[in-house]
C-alpha positions in Angstrom: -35.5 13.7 13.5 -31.7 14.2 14.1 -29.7 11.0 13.0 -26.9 10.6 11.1 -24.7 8.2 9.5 -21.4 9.1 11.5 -20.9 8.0 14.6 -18.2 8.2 17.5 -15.4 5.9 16.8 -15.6 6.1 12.8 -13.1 7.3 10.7 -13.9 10.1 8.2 -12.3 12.0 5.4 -13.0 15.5 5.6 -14.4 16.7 2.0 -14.2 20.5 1.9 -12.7 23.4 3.9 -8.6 24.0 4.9 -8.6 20.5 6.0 -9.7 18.7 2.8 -8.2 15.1 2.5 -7.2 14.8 5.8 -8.6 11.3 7.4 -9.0 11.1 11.3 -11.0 9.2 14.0 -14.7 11.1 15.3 -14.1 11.4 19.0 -17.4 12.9 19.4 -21.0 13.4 17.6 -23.3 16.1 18.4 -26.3 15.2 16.2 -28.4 17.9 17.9 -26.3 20.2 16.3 -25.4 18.0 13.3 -21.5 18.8 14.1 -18.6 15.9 14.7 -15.3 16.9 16.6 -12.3 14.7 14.3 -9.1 14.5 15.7 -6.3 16.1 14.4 -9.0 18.1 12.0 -10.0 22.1 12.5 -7.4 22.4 15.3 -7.9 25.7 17.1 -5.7 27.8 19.2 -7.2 28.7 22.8 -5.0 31.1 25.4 -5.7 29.1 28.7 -5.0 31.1 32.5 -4.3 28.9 34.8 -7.2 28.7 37.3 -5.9 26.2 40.3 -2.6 26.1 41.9 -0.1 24.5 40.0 -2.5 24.3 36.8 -1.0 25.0 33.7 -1.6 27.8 31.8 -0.5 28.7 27.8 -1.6 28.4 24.6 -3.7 24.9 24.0 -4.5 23.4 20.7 -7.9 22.0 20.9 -9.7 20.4 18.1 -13.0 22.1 17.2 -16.5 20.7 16.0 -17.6 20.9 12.2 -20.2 20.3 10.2 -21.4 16.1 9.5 -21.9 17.1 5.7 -18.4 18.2 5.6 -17.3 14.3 5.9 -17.7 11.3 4.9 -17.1 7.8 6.3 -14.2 5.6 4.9 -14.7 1.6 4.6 -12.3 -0.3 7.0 -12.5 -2.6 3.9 -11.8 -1.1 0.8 -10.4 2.0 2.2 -12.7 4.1 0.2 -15.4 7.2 1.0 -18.6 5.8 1.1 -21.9 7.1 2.0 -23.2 4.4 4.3 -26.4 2.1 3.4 -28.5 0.3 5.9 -29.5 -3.5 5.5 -31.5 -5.6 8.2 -28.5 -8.0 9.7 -29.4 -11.4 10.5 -30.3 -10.9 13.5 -33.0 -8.4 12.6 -31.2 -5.2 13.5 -30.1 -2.5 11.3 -26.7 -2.8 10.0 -24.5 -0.7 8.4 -23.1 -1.3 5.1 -20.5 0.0 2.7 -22.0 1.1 -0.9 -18.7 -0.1 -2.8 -17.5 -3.3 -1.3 -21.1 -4.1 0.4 -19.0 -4.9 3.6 -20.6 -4.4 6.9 -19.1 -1.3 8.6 
């Protein structure tokens, strides 16, 4: 079973590699491949010809994906890492819920 606890729209510290400490926003989830894509986070250079007419070509900067493990979510709230818990909300669904402050996320 592939879930995990990040999802598109959240916002992340990243806890190891050259971007360590660095907070950003995920822009996309790939659970099949347990990888998140963080903007501003593992930006990588691509040399880009330009295909159509009047496309532009150059060097891009494109954010690449990394690993979910390598992150972790950051409370809206108390503006802290936390590793997500799950409680059932009132309306019976599963909610999400921050382990320091016990805020819903």
């Amino acid at each position: 079973m592939n879930t995990m606890s990040i999802k598109k729209g959240d916002t992340v510290v990243v806890l190891s590699g050259k971007d360590k400490g660095k907070q950003g926003k995920v822009l996309e989830a790939m659970p099949e491949t347990r990888k998140v894509v963080v903007e501003k986070v593992n930006v990588a250079t691509r040399h880009q010809k330009p295909r159509k007419q009047g496309e532009e070509g150059g060097i891009m900067k494109k954010e690449a994906p990394i690993y979910a493990c390598k992150v972790m979510r950051v409370c809206p709230k108390c503006n802290k890492p936390t590793r997500p818990a799950s409680k059932v909300g009132a309306d019976g669904k599963r909610v999400r819920v921050c382990k320091k402050c016990g805020a819903e996320i």
